[in-house]
C-alpha positions as CSV (number, residue, x, y, z in Angstrom):
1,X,14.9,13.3,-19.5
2,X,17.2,15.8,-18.1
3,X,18.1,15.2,-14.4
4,X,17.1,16.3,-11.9
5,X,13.9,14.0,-11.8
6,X,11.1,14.4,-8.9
7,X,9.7,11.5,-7.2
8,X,6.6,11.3,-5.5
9,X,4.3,9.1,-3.5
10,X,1.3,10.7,-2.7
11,X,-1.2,9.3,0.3
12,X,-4.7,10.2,1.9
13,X,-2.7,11.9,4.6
14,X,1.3,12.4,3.8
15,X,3.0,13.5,0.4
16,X,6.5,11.9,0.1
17,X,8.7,13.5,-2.0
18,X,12.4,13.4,-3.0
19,X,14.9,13.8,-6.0
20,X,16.9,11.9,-8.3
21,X,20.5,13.8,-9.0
22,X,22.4,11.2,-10.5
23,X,21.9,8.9,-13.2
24,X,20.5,5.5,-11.5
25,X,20.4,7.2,-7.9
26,X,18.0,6.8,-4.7
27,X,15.5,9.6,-4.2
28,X,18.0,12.3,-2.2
29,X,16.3,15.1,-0.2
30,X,13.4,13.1,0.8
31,X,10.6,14.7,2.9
32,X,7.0,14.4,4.1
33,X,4.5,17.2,3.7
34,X,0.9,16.8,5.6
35,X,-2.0,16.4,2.7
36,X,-4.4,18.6,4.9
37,X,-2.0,21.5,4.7
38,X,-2.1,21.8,1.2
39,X,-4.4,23.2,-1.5
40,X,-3.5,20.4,-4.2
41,X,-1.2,18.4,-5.9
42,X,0.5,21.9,-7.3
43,X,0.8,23.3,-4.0
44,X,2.6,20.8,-2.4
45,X,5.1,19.8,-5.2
46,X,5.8,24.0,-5.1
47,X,6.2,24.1,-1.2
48,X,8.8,20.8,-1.5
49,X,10.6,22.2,-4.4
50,X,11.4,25.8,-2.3
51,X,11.2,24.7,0.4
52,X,13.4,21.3,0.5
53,X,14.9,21.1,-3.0
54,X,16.7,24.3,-3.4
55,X,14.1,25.8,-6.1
56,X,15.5,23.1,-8.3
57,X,13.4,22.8,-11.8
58,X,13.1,19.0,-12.1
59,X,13.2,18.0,-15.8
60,X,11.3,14.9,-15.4
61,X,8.5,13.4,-12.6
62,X,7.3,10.2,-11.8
63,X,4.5,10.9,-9.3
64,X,3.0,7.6,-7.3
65,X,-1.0,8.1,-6.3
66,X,-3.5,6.8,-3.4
67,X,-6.7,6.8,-5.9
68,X,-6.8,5.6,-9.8
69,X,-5.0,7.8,-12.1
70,X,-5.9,8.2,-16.1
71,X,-3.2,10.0,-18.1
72,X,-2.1,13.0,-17.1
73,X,-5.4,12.6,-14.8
74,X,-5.5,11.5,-11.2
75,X,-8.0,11.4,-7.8
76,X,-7.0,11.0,-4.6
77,X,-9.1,8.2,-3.1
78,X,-8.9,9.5,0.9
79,X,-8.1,13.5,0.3
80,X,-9.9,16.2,-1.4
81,X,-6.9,16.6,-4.3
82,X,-7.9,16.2,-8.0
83,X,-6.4,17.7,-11.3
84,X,-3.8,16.9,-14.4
85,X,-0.2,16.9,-13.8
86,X,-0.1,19.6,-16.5
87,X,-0.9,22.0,-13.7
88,X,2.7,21.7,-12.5
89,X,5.0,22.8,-15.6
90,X,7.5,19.8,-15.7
91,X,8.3,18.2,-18.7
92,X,7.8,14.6,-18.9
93,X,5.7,13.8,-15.9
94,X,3.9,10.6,-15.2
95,X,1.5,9.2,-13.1
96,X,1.2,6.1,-11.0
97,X,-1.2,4.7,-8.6
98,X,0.8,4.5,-5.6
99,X,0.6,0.6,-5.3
100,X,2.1,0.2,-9.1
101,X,5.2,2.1,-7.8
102,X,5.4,0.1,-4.7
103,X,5.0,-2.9,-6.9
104,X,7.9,-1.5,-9.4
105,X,10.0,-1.4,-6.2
106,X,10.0,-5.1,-5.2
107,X,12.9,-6.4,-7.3
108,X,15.1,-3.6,-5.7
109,X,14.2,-4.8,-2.3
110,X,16.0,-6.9,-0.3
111,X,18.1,-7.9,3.4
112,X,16.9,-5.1,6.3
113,X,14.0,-4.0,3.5
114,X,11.6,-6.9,4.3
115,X,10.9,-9.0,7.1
116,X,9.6,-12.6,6.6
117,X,6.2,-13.4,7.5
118,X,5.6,-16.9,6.2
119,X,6.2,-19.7,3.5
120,X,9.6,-20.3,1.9
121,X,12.0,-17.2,0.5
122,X,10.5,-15.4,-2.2
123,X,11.2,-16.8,-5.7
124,X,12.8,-14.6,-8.1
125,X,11.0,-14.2,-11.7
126,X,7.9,-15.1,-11.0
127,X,4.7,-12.6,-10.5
128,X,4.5,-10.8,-7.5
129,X,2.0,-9.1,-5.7
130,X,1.8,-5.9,-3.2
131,X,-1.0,-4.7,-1.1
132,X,-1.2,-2.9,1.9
133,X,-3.5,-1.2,4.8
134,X,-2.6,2.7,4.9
135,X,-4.8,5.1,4.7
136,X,-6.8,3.0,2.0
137,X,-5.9,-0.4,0.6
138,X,-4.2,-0.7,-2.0
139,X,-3.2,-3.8,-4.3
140,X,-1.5,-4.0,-7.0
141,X,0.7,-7.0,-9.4
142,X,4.4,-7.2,-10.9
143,X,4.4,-9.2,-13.7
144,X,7.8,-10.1,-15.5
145,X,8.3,-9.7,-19.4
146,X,11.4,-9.7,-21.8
147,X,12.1,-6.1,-20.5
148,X,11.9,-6.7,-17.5
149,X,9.1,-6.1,-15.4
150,X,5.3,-4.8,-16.0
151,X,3.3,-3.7,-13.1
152,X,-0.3,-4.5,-12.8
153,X,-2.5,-1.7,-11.0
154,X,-6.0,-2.4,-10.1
155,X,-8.5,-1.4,-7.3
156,X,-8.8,-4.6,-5.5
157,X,-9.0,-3.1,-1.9
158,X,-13.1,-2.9,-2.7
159,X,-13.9,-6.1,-3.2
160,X,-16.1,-7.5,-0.9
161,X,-14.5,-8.1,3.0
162,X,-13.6,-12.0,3.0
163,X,-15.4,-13.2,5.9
164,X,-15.4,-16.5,6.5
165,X,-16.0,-16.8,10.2
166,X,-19.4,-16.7,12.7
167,X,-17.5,-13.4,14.6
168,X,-16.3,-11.8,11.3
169,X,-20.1,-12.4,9.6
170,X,-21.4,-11.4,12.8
171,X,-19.3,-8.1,12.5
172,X,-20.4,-6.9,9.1
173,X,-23.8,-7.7,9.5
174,X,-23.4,-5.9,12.6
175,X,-21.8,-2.6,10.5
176,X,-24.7,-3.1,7.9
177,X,-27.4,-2.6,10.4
178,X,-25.1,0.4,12.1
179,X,-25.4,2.1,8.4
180,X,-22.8,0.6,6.2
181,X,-24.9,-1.5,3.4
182,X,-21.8,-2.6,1.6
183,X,-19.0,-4.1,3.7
184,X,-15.7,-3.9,1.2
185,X,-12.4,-5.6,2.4
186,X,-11.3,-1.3,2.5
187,X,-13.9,-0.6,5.2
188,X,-12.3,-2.6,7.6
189,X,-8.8,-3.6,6.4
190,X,-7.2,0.1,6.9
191,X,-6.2,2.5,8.8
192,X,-9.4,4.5,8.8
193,X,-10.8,0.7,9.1
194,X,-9.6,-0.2,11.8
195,X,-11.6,1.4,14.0
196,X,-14.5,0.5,12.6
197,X,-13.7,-2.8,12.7
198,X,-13.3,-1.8,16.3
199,X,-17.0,-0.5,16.3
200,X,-18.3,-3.8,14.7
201,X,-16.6,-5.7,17.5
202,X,-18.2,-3.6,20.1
203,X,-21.7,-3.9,18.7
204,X,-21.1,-7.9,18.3
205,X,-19.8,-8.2,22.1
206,X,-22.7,-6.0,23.8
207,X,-20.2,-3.3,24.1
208,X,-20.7,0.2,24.3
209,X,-18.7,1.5,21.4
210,X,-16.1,3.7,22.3
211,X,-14.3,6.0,20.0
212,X,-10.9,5.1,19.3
213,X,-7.8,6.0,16.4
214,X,-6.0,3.3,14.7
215,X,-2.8,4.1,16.5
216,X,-4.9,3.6,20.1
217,X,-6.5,0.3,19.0
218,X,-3.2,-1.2,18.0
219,X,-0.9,0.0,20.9
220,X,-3.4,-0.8,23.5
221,X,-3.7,-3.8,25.5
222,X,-7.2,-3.5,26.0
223,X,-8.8,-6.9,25.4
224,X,-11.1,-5.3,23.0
225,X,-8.5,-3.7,21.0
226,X,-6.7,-6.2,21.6
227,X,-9.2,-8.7,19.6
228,X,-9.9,-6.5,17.1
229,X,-6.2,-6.9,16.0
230,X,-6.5,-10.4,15.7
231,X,-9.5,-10.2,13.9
232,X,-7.9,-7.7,11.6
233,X,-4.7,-10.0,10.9
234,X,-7.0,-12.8,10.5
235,X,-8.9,-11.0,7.5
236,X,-5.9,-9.6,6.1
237,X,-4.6,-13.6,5.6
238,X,-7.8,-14.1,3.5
239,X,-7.7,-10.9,1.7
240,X,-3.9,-11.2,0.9
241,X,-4.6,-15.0,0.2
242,X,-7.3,-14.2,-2.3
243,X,-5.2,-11.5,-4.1
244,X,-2.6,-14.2,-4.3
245,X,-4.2,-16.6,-5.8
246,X,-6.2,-14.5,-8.4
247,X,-2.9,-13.2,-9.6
248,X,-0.9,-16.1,-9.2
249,X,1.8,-14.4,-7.6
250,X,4.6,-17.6,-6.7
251,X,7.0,-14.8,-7.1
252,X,5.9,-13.3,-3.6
253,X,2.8,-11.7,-1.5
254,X,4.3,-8.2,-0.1
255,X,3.0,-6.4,2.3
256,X,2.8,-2.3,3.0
257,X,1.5,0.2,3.9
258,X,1.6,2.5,7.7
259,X,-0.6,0.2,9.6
260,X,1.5,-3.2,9.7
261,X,4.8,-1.8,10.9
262,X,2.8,-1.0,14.3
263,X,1.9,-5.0,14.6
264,X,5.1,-6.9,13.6
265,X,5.6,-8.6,16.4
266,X,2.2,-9.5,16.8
267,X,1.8,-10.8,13.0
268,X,3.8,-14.4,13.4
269,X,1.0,-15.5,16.3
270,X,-2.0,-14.5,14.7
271,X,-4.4,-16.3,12.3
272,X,-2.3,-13.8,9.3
273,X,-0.3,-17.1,7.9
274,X,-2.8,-19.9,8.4
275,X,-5.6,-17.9,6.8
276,X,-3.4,-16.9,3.5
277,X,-2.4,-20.0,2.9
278,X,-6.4,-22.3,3.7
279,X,-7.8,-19.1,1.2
280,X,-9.0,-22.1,-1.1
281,X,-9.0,-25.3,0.3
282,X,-8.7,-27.0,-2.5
283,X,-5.2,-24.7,-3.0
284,X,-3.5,-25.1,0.2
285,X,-0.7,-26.6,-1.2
286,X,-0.3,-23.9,-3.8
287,X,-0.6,-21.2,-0.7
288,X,2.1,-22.5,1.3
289,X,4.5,-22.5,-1.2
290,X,4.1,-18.6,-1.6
291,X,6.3,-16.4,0.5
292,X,5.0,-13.6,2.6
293,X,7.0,-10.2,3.4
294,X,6.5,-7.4,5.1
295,X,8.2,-4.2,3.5
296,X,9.8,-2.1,6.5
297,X,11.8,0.1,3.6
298,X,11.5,3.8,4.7
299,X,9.9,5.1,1.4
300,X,9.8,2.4,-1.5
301,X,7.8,3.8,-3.5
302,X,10.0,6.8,-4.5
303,X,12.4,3.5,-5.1
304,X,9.8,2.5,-7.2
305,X,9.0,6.0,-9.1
306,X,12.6,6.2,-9.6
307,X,13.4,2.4,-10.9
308,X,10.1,3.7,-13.4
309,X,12.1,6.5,-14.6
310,X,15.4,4.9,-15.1
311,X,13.5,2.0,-17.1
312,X,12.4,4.9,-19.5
313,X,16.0,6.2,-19.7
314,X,17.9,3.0,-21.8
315,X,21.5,4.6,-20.7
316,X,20.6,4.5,-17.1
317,X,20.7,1.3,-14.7
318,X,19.0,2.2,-11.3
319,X,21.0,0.9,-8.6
């Protein structure tokens, strides 16, 4: 695969993009395009490539997705793009689901990349797992195998919400009887989630809900807003818990996405920890000895489209 190579991770709301130059290299030229702005997958790569990239031809692409791919086919989950990556005339291009890049990306992560949010250091060479409140919710596994390492994609942001709970029952039978027959972990655990989650609070309360954005609820200090981030924290434990333990991921629970960067400091004294790690009774033990992260990298998974690329190319180590 002739250099240079394109990288992409492409979101409900921002498309990433950057390029490869050298053999083993970080994405260079990195920029964000808005979603809304653009007709379609073809569009935007066209607008990065003049616009950021010098007109370059890329003679490879790995191109990380928000919404299931199938071949050459993919779906955007949260944005109106759909196609084949045929549509754009570079040789050799692939498609990811966004969270089996990020996943890819983990071994290559390390020091100012993460942030610690629990349990002991992350074990090296054992499973991992990724999953993360953007847009969407994405999950996804990294598996480790005599080359090296095999991710696992999946879409296990729509399983059902783990409420365990009186307040967090009370909330989604709350957003059933506002309209919302199916409660998935998605609905609430997201950044388009999050204010309904706000909404459920409201109606549980005796509140009148008010209309409010993700970025409001979680910069606020409004003791609504205020609870509905603990509440959220609290459910992302379980959630993150459960994908843990139905992967068996010792190796490390990682977490991403845009939403959690906005709540660091708030993560260590909420129910996030306790929750992941009393998932199962029965596997408490288990839990605790799993690390949890927090991935504050500025675009990992272009690290991860690219370490995909250079795991194709025998000659090249990705540094």
């Amino acid at each position: 695969m002739s250099l240079p190579w394109l990288v992409a991770d492409i979101g409900g709301t921002n498309a990433r993009f950057g390029l490869v130059t050298r053999p083993g290299g970080q994405p260079e030229a990195v920029a964000v395009l808005d979603v809304s702005q653009h007709l379609g997958l073809a569009d935007a790569v066209a607008a990065y490539l003049a616009d950021h990239a010098g007109g370059v031809r890329p003679g490879a692409a790995c191109l990380a997705i928000a919404g299931p791919v199938d071949r050459d086919r993919y779906r955007l989950t949260n944005a109106g793009w759909s196609g084949s990556v045929e549509e754009l005339g570079i040789p050799r291009t692939v498609l990811l689901n966004d969270f089996e890049a990020l996943a890819i990306s983990l071994p290559h992560l390390a020091g100012d990349d993460l942030v610690p949010l629990g349990g002991p250091p992350p074990t090296a060479g054992l499973t991992k797992a990724v999953l993360g409140p953007g847009t969407g919710l994405g999950v996804a596994g990294l598996v480790p195998v005599r080359e090296g390492w095999q991710p696992v994609p999946g879409e296990g942001g729509h399983v059902a919400v783990p409420a365990v709970t009186d307040l967090e029952m009370e909330i989604v039978r709350a957003l059933r009887a506002d309209g919302l027959p199916y409660v998935d972990a998605e609905h609430l655990l997201s950044g388009t989630g999050l204010p309904r989650l706000h909404r459920g609070l409201a109606l549980v309360r005796g509140v009148v809900p008010e209309a409010r954005t993700a970025a409001q609820i979680t910069s606020s200090d409004d003791p609504l807003c205020a609870e509905t981030v603990e509440v959220f924290l609290a459910l992302l434990g379980g959630f993150a818990g459960g994908v843990a333990l139905t992967l068996g991921a010792r190796g490390g629970v990682y977490l991403g996405g845009g939403v959690l960067p906005r709540l660091v400091s708030r993560i260590p004294g909420s129910a996030f920890r306790a929750r992941f790690e009393t998932t199962a009774p029965a596997l408490t033990e288990y839990a605790a000895a799993i690390a949890t992260s927090l991935i504050i990298a500025e675009q990992p998974a272009l690290t991860g489209a690219a370490a995909w690329l250079a795991q194709r190319n025998p000659d090249v180590e990705f540094v």
